[in-house]
C-alpha positions in Angstrom: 32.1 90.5 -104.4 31.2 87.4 -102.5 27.0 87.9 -103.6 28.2 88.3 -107.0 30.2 85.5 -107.1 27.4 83.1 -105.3 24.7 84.4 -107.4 26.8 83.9 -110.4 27.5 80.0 -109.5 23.6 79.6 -108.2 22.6 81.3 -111.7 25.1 78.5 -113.4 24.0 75.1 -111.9 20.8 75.5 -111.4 18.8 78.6 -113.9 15.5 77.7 -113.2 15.5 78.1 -109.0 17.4 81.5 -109.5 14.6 82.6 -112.0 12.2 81.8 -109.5 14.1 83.4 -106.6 14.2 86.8 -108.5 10.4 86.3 -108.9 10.3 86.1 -105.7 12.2 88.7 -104.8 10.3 91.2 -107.5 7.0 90.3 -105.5 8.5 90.7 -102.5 9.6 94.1 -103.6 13.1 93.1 -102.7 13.9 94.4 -106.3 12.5 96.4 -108.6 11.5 96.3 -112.1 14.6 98.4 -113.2 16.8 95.8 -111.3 14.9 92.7 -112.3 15.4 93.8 -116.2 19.0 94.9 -115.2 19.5 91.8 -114.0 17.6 89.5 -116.7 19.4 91.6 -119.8 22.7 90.9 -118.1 21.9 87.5 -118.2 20.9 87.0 -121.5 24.3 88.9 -122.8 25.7 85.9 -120.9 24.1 83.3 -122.2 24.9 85.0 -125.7 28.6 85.3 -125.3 29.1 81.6 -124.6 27.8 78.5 -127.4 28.0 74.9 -127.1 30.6 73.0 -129.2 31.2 69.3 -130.2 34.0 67.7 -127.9 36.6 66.4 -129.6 37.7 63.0 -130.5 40.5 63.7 -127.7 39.0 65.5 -125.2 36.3 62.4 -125.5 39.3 59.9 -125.0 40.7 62.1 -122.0 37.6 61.8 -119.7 37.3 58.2 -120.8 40.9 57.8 -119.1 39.7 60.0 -116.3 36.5 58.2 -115.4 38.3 54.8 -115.7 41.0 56.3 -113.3 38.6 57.4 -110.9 36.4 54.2 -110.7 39.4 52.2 -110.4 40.7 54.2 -107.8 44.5 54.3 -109.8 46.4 56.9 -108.3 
């Protein structure tokens, strides 16, 4: 559970090193082509299931208070 969870956060913040780590891996024969597809397809129905929206007016105002908070060290 704890691989899944680490690849899963590695995939997340930064894609283009864990594409290049499961190149790696594939020419390392650390995974296969029926994994590496497995692995790409299950990706992509991830990347499908989640879209970008516009922030609200309010949530816009909210991490304006935040950041201001936090730089002026208000507790």
């Amino acid at each position: 559970m704890w691989i899944e969870l680490l690849a899963e956060r590695y995939r997340q913040t930064i894609p283009k090193e864990y594409l290049r780590l499961l190149k790696v891996l594939r020419e390392s024969g650390a995974l296969t082509n029926k994994n590496l597809e497995r692995i790409l397809a299950a990706n992509r129905g991830i990347e499908r299931k989640y879209t970008q929206i516009d922030k609200s007016h309010l949530i816009y105002e909210l991490n304006t208070l935040v950041i201001n908070i936090i730089q002026n060290n208000i507790v």
